[in-house]
Backbone of each chain as ProteinMPNN parsed JSONL, in Angstrom:
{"seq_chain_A": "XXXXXXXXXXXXXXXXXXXXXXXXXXXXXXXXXXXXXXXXXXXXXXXXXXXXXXXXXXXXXXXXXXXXXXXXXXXXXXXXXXXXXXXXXXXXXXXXXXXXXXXXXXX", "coords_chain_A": {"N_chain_A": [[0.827, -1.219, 0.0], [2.335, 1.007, 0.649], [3.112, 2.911, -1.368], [6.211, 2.247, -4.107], [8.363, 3.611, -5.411], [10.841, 4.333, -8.297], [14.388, 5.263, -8.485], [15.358, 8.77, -7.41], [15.422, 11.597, -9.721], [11.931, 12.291, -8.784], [8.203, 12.946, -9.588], [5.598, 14.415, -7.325], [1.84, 14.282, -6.431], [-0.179, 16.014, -4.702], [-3.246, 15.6, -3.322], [-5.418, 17.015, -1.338], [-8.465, 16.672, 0.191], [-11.684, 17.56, 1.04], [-15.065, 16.39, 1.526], [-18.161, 16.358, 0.739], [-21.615, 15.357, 1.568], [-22.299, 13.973, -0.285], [-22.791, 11.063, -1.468], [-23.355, 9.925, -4.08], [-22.592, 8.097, -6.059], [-19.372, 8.148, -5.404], [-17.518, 6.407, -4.682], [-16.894, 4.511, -6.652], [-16.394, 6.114, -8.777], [-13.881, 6.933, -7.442], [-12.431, 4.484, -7.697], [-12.371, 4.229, -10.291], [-10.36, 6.348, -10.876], [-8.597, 5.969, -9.973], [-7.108, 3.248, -11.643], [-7.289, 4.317, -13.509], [-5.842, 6.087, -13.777], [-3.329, 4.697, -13.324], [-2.863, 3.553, -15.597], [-1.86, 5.619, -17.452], [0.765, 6.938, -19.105], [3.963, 7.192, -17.462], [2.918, 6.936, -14.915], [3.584, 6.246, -11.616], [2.596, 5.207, -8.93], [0.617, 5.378, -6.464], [-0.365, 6.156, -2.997], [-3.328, 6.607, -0.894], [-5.49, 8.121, 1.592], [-8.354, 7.9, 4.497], [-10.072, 9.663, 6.579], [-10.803, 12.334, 8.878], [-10.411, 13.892, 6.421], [-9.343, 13.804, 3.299], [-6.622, 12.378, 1.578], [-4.884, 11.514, -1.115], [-1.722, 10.702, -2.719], [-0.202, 11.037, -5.738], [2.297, 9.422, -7.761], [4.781, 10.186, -10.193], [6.966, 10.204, -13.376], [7.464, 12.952, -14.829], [6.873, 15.996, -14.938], [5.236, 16.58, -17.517], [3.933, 14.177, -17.938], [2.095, 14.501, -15.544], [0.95, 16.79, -16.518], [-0.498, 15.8, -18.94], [-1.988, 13.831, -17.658], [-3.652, 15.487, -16.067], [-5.11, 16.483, -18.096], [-6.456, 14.744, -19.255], [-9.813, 13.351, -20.817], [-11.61, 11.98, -19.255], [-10.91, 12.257, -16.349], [-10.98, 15.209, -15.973], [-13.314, 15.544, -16.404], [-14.202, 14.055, -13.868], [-13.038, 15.459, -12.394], [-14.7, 17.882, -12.405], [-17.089, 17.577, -11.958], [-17.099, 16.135, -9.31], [-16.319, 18.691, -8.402], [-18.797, 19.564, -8.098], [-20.264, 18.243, -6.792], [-18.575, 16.269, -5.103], [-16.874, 17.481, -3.241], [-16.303, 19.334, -0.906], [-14.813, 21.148, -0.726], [-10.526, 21.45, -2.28], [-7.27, 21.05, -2.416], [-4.462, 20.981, -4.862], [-1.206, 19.832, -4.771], [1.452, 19.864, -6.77], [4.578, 18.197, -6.646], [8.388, 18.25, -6.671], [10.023, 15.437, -5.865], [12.669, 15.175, -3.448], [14.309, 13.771, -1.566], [14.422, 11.017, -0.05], [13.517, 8.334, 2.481], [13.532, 5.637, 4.243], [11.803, 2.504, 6.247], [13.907, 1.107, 6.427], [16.393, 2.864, 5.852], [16.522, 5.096, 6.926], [19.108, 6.982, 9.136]], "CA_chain_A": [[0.0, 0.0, 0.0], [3.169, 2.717, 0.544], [3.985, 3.018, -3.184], [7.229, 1.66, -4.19], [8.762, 4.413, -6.342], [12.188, 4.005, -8.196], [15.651, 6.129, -7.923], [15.012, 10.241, -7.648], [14.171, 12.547, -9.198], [10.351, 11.967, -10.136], [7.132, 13.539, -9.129], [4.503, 13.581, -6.304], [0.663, 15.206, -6.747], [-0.959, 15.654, -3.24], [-4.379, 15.53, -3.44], [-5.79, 17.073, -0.242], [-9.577, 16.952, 0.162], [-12.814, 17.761, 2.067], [-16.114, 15.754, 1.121], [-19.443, 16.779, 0.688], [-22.379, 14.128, 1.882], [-23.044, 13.269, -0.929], [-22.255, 9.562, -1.918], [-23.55, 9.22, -5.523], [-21.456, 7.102, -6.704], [-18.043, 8.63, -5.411], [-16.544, 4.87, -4.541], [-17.176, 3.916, -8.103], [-15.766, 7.108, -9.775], [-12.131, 7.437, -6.976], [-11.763, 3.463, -7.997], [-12.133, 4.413, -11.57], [-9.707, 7.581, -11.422], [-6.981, 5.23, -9.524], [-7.748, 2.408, -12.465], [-7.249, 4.85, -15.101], [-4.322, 6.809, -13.765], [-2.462, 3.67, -13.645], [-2.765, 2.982, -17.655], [-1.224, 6.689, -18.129], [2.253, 7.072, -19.197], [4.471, 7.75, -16.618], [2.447, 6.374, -13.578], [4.584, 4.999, -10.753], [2.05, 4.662, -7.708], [-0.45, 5.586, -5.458], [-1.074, 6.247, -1.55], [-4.261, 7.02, -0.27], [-6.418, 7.625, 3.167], [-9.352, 9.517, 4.576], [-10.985, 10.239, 7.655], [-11.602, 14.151, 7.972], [-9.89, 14.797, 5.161], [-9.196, 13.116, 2.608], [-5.135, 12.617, 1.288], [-4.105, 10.995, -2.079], [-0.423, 11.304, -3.499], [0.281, 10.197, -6.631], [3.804, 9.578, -8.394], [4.704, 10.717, -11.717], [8.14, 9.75, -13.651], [7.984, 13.871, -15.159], [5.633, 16.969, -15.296], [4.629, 16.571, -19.08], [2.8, 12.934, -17.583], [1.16, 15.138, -14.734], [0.228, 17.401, -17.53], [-0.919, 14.586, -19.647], [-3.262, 13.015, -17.003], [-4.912, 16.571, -15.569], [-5.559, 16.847, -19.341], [-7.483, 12.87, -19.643], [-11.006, 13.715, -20.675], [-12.314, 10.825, -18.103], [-10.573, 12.494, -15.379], [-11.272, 16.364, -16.294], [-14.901, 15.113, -16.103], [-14.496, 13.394, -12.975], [-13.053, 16.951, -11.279], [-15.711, 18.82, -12.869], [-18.287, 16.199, -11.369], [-15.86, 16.549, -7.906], [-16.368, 20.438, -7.437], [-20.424, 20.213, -7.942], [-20.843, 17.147, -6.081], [-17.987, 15.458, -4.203], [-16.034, 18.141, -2.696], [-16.229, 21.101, -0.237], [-12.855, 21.785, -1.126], [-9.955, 20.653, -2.02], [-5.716, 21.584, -2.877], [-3.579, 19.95, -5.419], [0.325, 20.316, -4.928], [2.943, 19.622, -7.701], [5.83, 18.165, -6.079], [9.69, 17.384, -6.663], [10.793, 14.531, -4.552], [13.958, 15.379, -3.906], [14.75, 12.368, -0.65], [13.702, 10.004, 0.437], [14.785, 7.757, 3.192], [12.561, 4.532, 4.668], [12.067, 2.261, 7.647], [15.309, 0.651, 6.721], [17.325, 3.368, 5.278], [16.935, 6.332, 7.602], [20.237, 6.801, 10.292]], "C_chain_A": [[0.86, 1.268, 0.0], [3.544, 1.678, -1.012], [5.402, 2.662, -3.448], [7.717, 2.531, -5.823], [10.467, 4.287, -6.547], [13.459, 5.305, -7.829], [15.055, 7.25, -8.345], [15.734, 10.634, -9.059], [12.694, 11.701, -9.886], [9.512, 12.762, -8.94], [6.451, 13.411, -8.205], [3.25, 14.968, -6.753], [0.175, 14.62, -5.388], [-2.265, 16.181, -3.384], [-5.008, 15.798, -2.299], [-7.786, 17.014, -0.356], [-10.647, 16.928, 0.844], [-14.179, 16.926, 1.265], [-17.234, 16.178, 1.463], [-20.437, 15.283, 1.504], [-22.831, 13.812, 1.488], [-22.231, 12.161, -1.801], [-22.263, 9.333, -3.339], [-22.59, 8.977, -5.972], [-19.226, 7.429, -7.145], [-16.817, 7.345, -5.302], [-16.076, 4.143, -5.984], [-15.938, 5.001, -8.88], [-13.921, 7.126, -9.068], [-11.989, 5.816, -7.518], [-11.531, 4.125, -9.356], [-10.907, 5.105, -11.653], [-8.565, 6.755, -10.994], [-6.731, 3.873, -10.875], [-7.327, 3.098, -13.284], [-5.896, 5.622, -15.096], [-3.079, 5.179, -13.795], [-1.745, 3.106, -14.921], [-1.951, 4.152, -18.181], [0.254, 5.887, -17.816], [3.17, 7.92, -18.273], [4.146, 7.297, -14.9], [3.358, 5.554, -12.945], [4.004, 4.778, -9.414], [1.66, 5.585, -7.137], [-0.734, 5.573, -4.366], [-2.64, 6.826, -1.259], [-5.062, 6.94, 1.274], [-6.876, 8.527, 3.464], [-9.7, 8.495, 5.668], [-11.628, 11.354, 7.837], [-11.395, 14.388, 7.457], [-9.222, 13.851, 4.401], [-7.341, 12.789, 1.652], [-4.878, 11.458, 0.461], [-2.74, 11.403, -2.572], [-0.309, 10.07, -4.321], [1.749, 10.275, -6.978], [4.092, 9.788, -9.312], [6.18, 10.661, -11.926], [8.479, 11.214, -14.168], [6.568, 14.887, -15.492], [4.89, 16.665, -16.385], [3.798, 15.108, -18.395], [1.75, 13.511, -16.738], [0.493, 16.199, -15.425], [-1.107, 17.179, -17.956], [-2.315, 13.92, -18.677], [-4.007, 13.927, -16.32], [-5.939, 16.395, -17.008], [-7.264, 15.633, -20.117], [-8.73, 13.772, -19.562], [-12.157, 13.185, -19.85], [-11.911, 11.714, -17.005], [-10.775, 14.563, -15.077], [-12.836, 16.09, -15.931], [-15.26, 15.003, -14.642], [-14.13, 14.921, -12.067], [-14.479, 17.632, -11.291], [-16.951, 18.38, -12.063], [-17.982, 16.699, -9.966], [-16.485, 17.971, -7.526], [-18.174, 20.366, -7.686], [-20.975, 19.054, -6.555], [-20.116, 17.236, -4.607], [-17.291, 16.237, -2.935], [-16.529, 19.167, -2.503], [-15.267, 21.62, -0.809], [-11.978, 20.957, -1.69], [-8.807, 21.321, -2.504], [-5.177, 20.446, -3.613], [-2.559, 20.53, -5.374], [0.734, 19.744, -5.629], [4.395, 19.632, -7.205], [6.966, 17.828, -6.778], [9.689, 16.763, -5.663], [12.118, 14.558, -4.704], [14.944, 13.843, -2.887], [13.841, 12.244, -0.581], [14.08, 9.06, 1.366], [12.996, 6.747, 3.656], [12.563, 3.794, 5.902], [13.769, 1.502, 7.95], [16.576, 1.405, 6.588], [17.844, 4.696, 6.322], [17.804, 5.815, 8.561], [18.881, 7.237, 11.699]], "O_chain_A": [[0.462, 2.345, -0.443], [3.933, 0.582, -1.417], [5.938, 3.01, -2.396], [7.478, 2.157, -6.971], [11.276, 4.183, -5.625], [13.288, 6.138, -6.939], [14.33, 7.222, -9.339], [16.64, 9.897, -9.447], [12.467, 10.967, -10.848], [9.902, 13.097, -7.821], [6.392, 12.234, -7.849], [3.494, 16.096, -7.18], [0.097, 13.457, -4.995], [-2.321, 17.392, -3.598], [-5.4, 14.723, -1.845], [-8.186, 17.558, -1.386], [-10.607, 15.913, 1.54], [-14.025, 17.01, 0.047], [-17.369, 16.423, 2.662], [-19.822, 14.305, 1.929], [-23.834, 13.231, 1.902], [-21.304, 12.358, -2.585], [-21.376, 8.665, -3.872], [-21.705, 9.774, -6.282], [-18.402, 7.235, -8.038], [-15.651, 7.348, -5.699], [-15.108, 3.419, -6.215], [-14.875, 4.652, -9.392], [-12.932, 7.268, -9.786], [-10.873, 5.873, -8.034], [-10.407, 4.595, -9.528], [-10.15, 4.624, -12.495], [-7.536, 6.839, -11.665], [-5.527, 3.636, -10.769], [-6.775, 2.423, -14.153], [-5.099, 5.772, -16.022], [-2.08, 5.068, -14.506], [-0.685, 2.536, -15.177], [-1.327, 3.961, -19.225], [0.702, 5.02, -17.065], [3.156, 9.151, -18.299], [4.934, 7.335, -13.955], [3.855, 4.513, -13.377], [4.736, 4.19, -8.617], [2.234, 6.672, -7.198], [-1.69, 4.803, -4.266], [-2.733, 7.936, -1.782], [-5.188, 5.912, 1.939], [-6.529, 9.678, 3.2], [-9.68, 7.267, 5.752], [-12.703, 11.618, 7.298], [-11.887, 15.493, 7.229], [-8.484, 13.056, 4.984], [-7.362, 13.648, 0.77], [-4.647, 10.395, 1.036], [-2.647, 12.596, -2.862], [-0.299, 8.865, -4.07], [2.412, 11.187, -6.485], [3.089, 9.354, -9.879], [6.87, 10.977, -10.957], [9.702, 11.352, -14.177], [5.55, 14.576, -16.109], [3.702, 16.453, -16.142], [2.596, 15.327, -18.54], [0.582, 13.205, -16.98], [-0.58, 16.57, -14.949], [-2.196, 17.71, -17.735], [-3.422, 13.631, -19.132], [-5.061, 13.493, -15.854], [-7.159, 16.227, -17.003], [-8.265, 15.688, -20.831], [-8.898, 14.651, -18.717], [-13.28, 13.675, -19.727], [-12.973, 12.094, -16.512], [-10.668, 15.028, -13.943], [-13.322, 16.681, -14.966], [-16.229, 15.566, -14.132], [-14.895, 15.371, -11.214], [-15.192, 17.843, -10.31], [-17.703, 19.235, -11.597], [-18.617, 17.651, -9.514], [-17.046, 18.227, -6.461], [-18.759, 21.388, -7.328], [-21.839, 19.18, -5.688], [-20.475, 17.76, -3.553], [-17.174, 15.715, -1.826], [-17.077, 19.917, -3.311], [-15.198, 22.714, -1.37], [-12.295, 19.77, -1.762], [-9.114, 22.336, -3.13], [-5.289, 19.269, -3.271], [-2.532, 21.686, -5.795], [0.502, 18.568, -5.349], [5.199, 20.563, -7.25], [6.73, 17.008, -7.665], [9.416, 17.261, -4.571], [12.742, 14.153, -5.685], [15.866, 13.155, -3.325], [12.769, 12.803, -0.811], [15.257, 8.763, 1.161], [11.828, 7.078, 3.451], [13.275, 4.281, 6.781], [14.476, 1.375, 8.951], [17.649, 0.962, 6.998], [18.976, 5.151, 6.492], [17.687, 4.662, 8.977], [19.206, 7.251, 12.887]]}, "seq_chain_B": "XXXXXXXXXXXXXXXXXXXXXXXXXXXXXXXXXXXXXXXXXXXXXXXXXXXXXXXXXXXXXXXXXXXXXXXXXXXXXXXXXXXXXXXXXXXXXXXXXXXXXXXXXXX", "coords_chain_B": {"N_chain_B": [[-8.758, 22.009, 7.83], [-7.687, 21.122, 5.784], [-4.54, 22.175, 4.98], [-3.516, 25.618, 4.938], [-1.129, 27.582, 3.1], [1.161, 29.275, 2.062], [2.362, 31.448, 0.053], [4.274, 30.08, -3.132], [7.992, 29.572, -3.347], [7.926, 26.492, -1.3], [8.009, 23.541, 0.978], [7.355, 20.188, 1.321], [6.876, 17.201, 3.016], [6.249, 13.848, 2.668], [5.048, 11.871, 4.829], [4.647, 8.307, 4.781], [2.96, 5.589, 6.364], [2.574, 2.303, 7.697], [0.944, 0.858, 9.564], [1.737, -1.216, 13.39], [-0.015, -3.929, 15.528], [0.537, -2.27, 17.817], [-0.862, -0.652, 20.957], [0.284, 0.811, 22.189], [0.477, 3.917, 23.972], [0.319, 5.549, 21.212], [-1.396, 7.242, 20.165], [-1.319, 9.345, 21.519], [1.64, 10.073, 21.521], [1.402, 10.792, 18.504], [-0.283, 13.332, 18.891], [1.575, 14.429, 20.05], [3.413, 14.817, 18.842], [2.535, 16.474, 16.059], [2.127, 18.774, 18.153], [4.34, 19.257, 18.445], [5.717, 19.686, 16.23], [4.648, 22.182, 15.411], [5.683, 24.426, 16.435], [7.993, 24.294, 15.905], [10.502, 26.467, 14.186], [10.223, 27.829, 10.642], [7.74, 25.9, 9.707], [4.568, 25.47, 8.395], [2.542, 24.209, 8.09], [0.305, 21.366, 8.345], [-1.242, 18.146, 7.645], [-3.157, 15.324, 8.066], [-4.234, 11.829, 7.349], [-5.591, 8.83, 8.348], [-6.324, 4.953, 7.277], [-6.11, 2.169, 5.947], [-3.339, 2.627, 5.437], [-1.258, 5.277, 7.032], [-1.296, 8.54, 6.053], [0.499, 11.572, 6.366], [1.132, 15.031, 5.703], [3.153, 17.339, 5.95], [4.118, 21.202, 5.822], [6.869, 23.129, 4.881], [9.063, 26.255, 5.108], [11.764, 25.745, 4.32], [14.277, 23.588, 3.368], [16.47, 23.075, 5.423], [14.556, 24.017, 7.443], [13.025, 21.427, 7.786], [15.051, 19.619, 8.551], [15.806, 20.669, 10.502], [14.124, 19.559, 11.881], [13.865, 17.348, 11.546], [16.172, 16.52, 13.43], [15.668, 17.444, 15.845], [15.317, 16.609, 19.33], [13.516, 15.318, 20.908], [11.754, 14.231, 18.497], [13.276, 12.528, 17.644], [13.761, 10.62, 19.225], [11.125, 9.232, 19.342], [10.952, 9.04, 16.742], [12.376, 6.574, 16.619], [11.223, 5.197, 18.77], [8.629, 4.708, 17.482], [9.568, 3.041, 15.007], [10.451, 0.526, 16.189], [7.88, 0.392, 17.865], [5.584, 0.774, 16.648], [4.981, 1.163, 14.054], [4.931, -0.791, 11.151], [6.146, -0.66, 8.543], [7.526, 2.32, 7.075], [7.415, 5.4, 4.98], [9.445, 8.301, 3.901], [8.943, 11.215, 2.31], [10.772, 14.194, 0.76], [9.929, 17.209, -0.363], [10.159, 19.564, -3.454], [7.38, 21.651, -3.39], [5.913, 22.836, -6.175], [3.977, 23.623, -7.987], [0.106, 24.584, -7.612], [-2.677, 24.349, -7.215], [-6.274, 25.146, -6.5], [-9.334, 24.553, -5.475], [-11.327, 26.956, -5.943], [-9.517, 28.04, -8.155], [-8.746, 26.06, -9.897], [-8.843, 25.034, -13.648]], "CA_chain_B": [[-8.34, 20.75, 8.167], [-6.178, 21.11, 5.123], [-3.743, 23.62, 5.517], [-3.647, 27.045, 4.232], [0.172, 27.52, 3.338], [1.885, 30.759, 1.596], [3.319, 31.377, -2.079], [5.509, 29.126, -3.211], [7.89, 27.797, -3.555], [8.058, 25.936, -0.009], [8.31, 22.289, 0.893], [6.706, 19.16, 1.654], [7.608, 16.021, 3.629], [5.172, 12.881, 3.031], [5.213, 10.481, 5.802], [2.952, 7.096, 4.504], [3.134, 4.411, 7.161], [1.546, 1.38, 7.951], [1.168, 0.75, 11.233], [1.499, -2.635, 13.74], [-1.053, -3.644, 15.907], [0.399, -1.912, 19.364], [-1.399, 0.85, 20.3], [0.595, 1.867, 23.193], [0.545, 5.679, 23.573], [0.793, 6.017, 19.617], [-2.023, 8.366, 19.757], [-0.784, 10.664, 22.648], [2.715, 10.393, 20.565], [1.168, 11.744, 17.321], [-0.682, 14.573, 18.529], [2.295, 15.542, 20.492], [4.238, 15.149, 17.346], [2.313, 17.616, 15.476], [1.731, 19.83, 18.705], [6.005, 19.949, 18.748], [5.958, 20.412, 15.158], [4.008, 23.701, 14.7], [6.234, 25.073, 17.342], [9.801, 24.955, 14.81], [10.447, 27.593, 13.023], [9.568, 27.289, 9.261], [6.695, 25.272, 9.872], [3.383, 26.067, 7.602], [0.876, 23.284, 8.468], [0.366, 19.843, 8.585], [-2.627, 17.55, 7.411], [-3.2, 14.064, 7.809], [-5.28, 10.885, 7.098], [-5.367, 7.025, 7.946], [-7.38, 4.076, 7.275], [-5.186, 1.193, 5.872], [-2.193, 3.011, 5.574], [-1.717, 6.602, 7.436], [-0.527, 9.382, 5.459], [0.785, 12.924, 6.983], [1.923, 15.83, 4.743], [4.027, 18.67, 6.685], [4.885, 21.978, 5.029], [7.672, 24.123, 5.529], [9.129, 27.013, 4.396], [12.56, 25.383, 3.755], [15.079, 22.414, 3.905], [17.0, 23.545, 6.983], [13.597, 23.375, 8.709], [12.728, 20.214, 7.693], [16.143, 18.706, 9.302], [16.245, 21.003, 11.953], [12.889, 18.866, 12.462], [14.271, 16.059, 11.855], [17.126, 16.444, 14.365], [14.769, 17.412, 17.545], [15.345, 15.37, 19.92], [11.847, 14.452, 21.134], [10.963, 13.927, 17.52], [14.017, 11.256, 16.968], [12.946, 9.286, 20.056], [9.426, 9.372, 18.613], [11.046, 7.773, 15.398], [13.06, 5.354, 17.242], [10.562, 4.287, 19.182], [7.935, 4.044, 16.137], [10.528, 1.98, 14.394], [10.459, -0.829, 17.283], [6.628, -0.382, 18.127], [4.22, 1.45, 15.88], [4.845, 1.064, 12.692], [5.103, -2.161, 10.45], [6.798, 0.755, 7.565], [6.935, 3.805, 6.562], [8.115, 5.94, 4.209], [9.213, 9.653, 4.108], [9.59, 11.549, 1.133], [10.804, 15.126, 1.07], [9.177, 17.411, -1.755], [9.44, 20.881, -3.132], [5.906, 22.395, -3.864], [6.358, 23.841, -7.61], [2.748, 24.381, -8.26], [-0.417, 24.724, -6.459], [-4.007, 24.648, -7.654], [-7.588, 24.534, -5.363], [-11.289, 24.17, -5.748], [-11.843, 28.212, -7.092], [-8.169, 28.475, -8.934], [-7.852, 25.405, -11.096], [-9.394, 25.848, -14.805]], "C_chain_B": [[-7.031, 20.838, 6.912], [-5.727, 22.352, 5.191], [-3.533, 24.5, 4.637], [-1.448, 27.379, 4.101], [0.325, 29.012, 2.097], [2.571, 30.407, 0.41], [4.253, 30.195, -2.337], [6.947, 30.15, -3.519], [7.882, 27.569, -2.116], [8.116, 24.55, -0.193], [7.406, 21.42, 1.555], [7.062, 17.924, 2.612], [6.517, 14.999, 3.699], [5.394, 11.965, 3.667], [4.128, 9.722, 5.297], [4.205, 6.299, 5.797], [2.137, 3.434, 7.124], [1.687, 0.642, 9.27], [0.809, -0.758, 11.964], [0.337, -2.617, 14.771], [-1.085, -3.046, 17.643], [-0.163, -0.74, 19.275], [-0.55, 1.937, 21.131], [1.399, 3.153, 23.192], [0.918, 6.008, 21.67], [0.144, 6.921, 19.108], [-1.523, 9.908, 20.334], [0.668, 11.13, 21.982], [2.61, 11.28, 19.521], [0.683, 12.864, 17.958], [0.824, 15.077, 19.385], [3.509, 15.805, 19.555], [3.745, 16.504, 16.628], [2.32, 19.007, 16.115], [3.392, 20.793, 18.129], [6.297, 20.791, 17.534], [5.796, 21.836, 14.509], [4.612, 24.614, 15.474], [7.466, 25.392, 17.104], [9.301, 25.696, 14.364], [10.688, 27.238, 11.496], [8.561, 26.165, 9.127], [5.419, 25.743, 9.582], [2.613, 25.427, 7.73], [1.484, 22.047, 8.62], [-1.374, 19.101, 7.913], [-2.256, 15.694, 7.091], [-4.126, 13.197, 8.116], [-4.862, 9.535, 7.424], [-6.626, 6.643, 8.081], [-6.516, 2.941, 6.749], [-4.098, 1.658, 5.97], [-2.309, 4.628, 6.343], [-1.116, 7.581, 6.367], [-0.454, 10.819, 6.046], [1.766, 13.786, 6.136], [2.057, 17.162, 5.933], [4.51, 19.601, 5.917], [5.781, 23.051, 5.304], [8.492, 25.112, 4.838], [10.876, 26.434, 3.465], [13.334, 24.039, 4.236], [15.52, 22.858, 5.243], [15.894, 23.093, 7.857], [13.466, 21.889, 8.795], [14.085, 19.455, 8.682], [16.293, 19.191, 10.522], [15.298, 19.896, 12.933], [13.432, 17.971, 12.939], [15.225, 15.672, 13.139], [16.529, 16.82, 15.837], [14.733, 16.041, 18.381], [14.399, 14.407, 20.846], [11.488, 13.959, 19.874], [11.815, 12.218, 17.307], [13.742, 10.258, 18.023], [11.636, 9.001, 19.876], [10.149, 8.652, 17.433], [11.383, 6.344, 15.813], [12.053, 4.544, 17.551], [9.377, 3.628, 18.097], [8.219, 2.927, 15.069], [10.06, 0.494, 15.109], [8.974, -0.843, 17.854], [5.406, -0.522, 17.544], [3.947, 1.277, 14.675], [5.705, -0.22, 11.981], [6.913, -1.761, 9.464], [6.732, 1.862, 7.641], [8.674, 4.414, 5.43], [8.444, 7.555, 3.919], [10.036, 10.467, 3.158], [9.55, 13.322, 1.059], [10.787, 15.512, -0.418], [9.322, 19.218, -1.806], [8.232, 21.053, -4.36], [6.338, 23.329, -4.91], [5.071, 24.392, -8.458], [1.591, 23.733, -7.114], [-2.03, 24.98, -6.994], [-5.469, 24.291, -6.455], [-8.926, 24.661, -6.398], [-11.659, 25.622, -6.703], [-10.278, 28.501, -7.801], [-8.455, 27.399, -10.29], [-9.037, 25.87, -12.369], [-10.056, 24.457, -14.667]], "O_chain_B": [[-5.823, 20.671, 7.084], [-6.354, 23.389, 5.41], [-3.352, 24.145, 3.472], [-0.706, 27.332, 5.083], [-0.619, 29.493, 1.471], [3.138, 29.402, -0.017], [4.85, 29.555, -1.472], [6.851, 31.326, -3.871], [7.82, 28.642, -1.517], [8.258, 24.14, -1.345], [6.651, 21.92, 2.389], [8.229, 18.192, 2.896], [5.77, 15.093, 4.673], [6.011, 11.043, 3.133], [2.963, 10.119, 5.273], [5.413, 6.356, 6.028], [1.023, 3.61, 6.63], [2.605, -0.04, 9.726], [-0.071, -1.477, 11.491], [-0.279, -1.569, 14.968], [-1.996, -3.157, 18.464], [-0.197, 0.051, 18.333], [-0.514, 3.164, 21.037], [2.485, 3.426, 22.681], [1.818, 6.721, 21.228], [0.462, 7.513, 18.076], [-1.41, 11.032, 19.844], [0.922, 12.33, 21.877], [3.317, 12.279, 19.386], [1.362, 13.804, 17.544], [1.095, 16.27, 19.246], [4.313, 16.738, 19.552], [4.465, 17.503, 16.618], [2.424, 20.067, 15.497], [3.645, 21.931, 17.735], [6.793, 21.916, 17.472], [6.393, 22.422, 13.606], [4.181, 25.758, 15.33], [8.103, 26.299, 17.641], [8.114, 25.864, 14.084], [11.415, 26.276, 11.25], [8.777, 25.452, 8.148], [4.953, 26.488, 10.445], [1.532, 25.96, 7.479], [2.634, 21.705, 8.895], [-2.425, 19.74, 7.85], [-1.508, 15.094, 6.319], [-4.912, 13.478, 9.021], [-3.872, 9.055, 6.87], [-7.616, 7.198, 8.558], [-5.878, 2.71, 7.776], [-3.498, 1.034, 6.845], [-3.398, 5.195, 6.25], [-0.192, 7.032, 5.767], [-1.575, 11.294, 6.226], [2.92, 13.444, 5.878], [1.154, 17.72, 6.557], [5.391, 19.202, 5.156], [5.358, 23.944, 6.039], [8.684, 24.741, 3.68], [11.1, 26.677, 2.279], [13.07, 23.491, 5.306], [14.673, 22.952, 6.132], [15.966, 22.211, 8.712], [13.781, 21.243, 9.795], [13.733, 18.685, 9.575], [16.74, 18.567, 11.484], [15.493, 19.504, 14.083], [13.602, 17.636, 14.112], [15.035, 14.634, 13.773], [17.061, 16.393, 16.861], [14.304, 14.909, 18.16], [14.516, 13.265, 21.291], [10.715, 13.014, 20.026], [11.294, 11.152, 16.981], [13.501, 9.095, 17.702], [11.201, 8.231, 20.732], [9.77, 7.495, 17.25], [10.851, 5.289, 15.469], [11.813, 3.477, 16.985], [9.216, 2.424, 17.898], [7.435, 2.183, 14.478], [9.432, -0.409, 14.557], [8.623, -1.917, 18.341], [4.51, -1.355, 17.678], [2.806, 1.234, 14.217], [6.869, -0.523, 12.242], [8.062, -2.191, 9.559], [5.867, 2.456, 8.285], [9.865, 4.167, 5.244], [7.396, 8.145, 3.654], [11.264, 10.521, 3.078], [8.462, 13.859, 1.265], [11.221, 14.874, -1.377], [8.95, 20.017, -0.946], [8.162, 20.773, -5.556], [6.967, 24.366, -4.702], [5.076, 25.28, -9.311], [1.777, 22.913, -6.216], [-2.347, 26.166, -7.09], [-5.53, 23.288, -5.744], [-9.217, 24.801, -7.586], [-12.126, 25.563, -7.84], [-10.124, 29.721, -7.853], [-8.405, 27.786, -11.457], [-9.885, 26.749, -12.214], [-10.937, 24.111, -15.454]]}, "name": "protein", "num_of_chains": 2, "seq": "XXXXXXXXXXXXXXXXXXXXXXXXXXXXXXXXXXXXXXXXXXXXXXXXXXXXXXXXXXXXXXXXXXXXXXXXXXXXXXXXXXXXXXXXXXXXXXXXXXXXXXXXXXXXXXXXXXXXXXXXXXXXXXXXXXXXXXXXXXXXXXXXXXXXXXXXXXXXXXXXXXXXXXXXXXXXXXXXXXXXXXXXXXXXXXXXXXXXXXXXXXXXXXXXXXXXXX"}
């Protein structure tokens, strides 16, 4: 479930978000969007978890892929859908990962 | 709940873990993790989520902070001990924030 991303540099997209109460068919549509980001070019993995707030980070091998998959007309939809429906709110960051260190690696 | 953070550029730090099944003090640990945290200097928020895995994003205005973090010495007996009771994994990936879109910004 922690993502298993290879040697630096590459990307991270943090997906922060607040949820509305309304259910229609949001389980259906975040499987889909994880399902479909996977098939893009460039995809290297996925964290997710919610309680009050909701926190996805994706991984990306170079901007032009994080471009590339805001751009997907499935997933442009699915925001658009997102800000009437799913979401009070929400922030997307565009990261460099610059370290990284793990349970075995950190001193 | 998600955090309000200032122009860029600034920085990130994603902690994912996955946690074992002790519980002892691991809650009273975290919040006094975050209490310590908002109390360095360069320190811009925090927001975090679990449910199978946890995830916690920290933002700060620069590297330096981030290590000064890291080097606190309540925080590194808080890793230590997380190492040997709390957590199965984890992973902690340091990020700088190069763009930045929300709910009334993105297109």
């Amino acid at each position: 479930m922690i993502a298993t991303t290879p040697n630096l540099p590459y990307y991270a997209v943090i997906f922060t978000s607040v949820r509305t109460e309304i259910d229609e068919n949001y389980e259906k549509m975040a499987e889909r969007m994880i399902e479909l980001a996977q098939l893009q070019k460039g995809f290297l993995g996925v964290e997710s978890a919610r309680n009050d707030i909701g926190i996805t980070v994706s991984y990306w091998d170079r901007l032009e892929s994080i471009s590339n998959w805001k751009h997907n007309l499935e997933h442009t939809e699915a925001r658009e859908k997102g800000r009437k429906l799913w979401y009070k709110k929400f922030t997307v960051r565009i990261c460099k990962v610059e370290r990284v260190y793990d349970f075995e690696t950190e001193l």
